[in-house]
C-alpha positions in Angstrom: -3.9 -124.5 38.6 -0.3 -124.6 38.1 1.5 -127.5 38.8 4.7 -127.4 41.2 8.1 -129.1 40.6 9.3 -131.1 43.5 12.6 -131.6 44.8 13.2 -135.1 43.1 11.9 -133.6 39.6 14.5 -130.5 40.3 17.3 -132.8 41.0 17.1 -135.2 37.8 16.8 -132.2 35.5 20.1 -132.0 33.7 21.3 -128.2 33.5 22.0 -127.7 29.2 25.4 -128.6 28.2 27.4 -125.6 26.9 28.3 -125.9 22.7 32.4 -126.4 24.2 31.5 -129.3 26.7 29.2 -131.1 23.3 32.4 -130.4 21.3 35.0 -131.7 23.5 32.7 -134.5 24.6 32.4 -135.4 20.8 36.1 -134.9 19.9 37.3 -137.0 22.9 34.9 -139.9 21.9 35.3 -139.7 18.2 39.6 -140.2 19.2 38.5 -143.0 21.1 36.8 -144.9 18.6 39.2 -143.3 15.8 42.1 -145.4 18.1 40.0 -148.8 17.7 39.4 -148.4 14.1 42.8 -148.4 13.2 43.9 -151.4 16.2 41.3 -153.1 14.0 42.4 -152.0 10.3 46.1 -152.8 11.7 44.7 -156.0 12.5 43.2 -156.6 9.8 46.0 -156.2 7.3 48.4 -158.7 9.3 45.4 -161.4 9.4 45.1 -160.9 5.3 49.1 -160.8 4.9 49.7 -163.7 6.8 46.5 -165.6 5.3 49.0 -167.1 2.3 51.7 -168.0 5.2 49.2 -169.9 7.5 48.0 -172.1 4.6 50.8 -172.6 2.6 52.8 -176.1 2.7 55.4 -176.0 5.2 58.0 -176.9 2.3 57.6 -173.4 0.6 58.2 -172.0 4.3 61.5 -170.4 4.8 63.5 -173.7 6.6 61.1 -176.0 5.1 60.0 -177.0 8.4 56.6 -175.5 8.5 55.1 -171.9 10.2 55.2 -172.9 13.6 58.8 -174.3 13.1 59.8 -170.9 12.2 57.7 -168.9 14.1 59.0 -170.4 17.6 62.9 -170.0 17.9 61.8 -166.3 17.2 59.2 -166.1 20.0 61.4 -168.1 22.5 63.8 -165.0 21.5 61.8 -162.6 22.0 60.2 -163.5 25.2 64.0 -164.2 26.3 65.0 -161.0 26.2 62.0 -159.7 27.3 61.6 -161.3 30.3 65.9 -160.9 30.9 65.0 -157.1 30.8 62.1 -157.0 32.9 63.8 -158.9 35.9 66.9 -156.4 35.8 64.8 -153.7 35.3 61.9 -153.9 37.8 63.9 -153.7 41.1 66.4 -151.1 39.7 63.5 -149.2 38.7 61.7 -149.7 41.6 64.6 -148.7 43.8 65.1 -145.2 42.0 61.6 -144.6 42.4 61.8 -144.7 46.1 64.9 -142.7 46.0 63.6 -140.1 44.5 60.1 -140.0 46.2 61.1 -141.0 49.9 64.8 -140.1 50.9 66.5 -137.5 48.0 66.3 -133.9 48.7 64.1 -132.6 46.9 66.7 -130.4 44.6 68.8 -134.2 43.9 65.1 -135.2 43.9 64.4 -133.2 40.4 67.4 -133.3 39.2 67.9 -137.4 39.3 64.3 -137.8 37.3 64.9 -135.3 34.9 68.0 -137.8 34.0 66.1 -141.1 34.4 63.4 -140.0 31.9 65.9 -138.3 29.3 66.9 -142.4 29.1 63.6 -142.7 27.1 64.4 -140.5 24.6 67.6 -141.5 23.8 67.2 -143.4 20.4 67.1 -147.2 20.5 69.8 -147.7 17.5 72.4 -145.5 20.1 71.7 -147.9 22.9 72.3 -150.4 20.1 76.1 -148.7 19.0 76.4 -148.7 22.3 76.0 -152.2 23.7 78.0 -153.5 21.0 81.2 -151.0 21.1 81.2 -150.6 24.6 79.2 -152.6 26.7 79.5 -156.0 25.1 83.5 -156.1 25.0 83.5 -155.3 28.5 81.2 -157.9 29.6 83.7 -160.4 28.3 85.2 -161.0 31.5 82.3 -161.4 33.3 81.0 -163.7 31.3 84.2 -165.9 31.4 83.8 -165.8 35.0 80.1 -166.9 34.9 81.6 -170.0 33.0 84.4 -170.9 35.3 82.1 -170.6 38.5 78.8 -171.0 37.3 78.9 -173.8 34.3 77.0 -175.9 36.1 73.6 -173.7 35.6 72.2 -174.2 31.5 72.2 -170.9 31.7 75.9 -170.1 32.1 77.1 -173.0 30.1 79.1 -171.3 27.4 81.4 -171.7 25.6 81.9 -167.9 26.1 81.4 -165.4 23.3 84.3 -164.0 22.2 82.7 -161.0 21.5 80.2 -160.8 24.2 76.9 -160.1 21.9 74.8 -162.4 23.4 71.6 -162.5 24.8 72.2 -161.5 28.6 73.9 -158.6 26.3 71.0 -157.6 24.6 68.7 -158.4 28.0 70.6 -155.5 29.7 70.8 -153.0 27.3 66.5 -153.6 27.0 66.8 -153.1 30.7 67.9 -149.8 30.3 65.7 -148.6 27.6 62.8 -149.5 29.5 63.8 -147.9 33.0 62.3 -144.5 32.6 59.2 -146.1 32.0 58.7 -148.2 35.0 60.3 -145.7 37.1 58.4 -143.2 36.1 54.9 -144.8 36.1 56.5 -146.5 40.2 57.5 -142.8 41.2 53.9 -141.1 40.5 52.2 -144.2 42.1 54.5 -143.3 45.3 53.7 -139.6 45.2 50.0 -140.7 45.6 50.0 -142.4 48.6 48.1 -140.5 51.3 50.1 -138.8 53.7 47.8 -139.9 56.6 49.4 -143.2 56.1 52.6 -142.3 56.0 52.6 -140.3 59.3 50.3 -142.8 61.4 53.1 -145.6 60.5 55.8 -143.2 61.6 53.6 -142.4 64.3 53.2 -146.2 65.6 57.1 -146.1 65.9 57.7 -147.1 62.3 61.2 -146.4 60.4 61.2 -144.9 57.4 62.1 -148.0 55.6 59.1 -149.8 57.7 56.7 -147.3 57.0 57.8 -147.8 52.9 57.6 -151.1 53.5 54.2 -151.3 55.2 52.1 -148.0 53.9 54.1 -147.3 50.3 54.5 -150.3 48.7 51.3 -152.5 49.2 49.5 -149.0 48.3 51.6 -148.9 44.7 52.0 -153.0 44.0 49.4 -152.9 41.3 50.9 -149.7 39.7 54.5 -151.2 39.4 53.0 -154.1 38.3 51.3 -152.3 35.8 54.5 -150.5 34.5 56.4 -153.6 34.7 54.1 -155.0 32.5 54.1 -151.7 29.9 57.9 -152.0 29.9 57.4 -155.6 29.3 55.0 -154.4 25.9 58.5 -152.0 25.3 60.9 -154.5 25.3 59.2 -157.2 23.2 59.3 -155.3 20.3 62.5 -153.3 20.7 63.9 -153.5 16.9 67.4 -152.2 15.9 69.1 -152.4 19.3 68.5 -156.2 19.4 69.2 -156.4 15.8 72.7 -154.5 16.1 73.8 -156.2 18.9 72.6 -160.0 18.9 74.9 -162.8 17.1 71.6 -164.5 15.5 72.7 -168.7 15.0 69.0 -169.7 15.3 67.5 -172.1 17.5 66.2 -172.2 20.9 68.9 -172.7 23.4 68.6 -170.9 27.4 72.2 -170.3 26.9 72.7 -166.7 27.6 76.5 -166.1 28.0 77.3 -168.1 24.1 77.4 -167.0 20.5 74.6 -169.2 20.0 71.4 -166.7 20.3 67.6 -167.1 18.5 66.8 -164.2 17.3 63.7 -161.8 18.0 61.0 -161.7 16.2 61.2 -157.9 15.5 64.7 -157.9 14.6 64.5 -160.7 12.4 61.5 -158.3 10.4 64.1 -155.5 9.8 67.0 -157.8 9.0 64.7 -160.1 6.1 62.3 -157.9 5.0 64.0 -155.6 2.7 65.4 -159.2 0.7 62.1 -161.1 1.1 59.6 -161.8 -1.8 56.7 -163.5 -2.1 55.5 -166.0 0.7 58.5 -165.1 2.3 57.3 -161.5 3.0 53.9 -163.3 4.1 55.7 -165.5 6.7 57.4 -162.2 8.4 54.2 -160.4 8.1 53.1 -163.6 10.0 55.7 -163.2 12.6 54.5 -159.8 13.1 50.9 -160.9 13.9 52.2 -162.8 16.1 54.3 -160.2 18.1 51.1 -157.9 18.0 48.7 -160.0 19.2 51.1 -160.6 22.5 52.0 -157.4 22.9 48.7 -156.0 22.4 47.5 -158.6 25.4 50.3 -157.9 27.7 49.0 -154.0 27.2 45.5 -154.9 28.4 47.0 -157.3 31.0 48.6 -154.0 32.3 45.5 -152.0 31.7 43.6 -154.6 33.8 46.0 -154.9 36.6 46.1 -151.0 36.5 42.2 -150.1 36.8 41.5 -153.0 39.8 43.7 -151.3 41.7 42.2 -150.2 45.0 42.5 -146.9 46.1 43.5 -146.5 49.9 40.9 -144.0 52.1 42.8 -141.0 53.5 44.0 -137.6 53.3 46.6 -136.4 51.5 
């Protein structure tokens, strides 16, 4: 008597993987953990570099005021210009995005992102020759004017650089570097919103700006949250623009328009290092753990806002 297979048996009999689907399957997971390996080697090496740093007495630390003295002005920097870049950046990018998804032909359409992401590969140390031959002389005036009319704010205090590389200079110019990113990640995020949304707002009576507002941008808040943040993860460790165009007098000041500026943590890495010996190499190295272990969780901050977004049901 032979025995019969059911229907359930059938179904939970897996068909045999072909030898392509083992190899790709293997390749793609031995990348995967190939990636963590070295995140953790990386690691690794700044935690044993910067062991001698965290223990040594803060008298044999560069400014003789101790790790966290030195650490801080750099971080307060760092997250300065960050955060100056991101709030210039976001909107503008956000704005382009739209333009190009929802009311440019289609041939000014192509033609307008094909120029946005071109900014991304324009090397940082240009932006840098850049904002300090061109951009930061002609912000001079503006900046006297923020004085004059504004010098009541800390933040537009002065006295006025003279030469206008400050940190509102550098916040711009990271502005720009990181707008093809956030653009870019806002515009596909736009593209996929389901059409049957779109049409029953415009249906209802909706303009087109309504039917943005109400069907496109609650639909694509967690993705340009999610490239805000990534452009965020850019800007923090931007190196040689910062470093060619910030005056560097140390200290932590919220001054943005004066010649008084902290400096970043990345650009003070490039500008030290090739002079430092000793436990002075081991406090930059420290400097650098610290940068990566805040950019690495404003990645997975992204990552996370990213994935727990929730898809809208519809037809495209």
């Amino acid at each position: 008597m032979t025995a019969t297979r059911t229907p359930s048996d059938q179904s939970t009999t897996k068909p045999p993987r072909r030898p392509g689907d083992r190899i790709f399957a293997g390749s793609a997971k031995g990348a995967g953990i190939l990636i963590l390996v070295i995140l953790a080697g990386v690691a690794a090496f700044l935690m044993a570099e910067a062991f001698p740093a965290l223990t040594a007495p803060a008298e044999e630390i560069p400014g003789e005021e101790g790790l966290v003295s030195y650490i801080a002005p750099l971080l307060f920097g760092t997250l300065l210009s960050a955060v100056i870049a991101l709030v210039v950046a976001t909107p503008l990018a956000v704005a382009i995005a739209l333009f190009i998804t929802h009311y440019a032909p289609r041939r000014m359409a192509q033609g307008l992102g094909y120029v946005v992401d071109l900014l991304a590969a324009i090397p940082s140390i240009v932006y840098g020759f850049w904002g300090i031959f061109w951009l930061a002389p002609k912000l001079v005036p503006f900046y006297r004017w923020l004085e004059e009319n504004l010098g009541f704010i800390p933040l537009f205090a002065g006295p006025t650089s003279s030469t206008g590389r400050t940190m509102l200079t550098v916040g711009l110019v990271l502005a720009i570097m990181i707008l093809p990113i956030i653009s870019a990640i806002s515009r596909e995020v736009f593209r996929q919103v389901p059409t049957l949304h779109k049409e029953a707002a415009l249906a209802l009576g909706a303009t087109r700006w309504e039917m943005i507002k109400m069907a496109v941008i609650p639909y694509g808040k967690s993705g340009i949250i999610g490239g805000a943040m990534l452009g965020l993860g850019r800007a923090l460790g931007e190196t040689m623009a910062v470093a060619i165009i910030l005056s560097v007098s140390g200290g932590i000041t919220f001054n943005l328009i004066s010649s008084a500026n902290p400096a970043t943590i990345a650009a003070n890495i490039a500008l030290d290092f090739p002079e430092s010996t000793g436990i002075d190499v081991n406090t930059l190295i420290a400097s650098g753990l610290a940068l990566f272990v805040i950019t690495l969780a404003v990645n997975m901050l992204a990552r996370w806002i990213v994935n727990r977004r929730a898809d809208f049901s519809g037809a495209n």
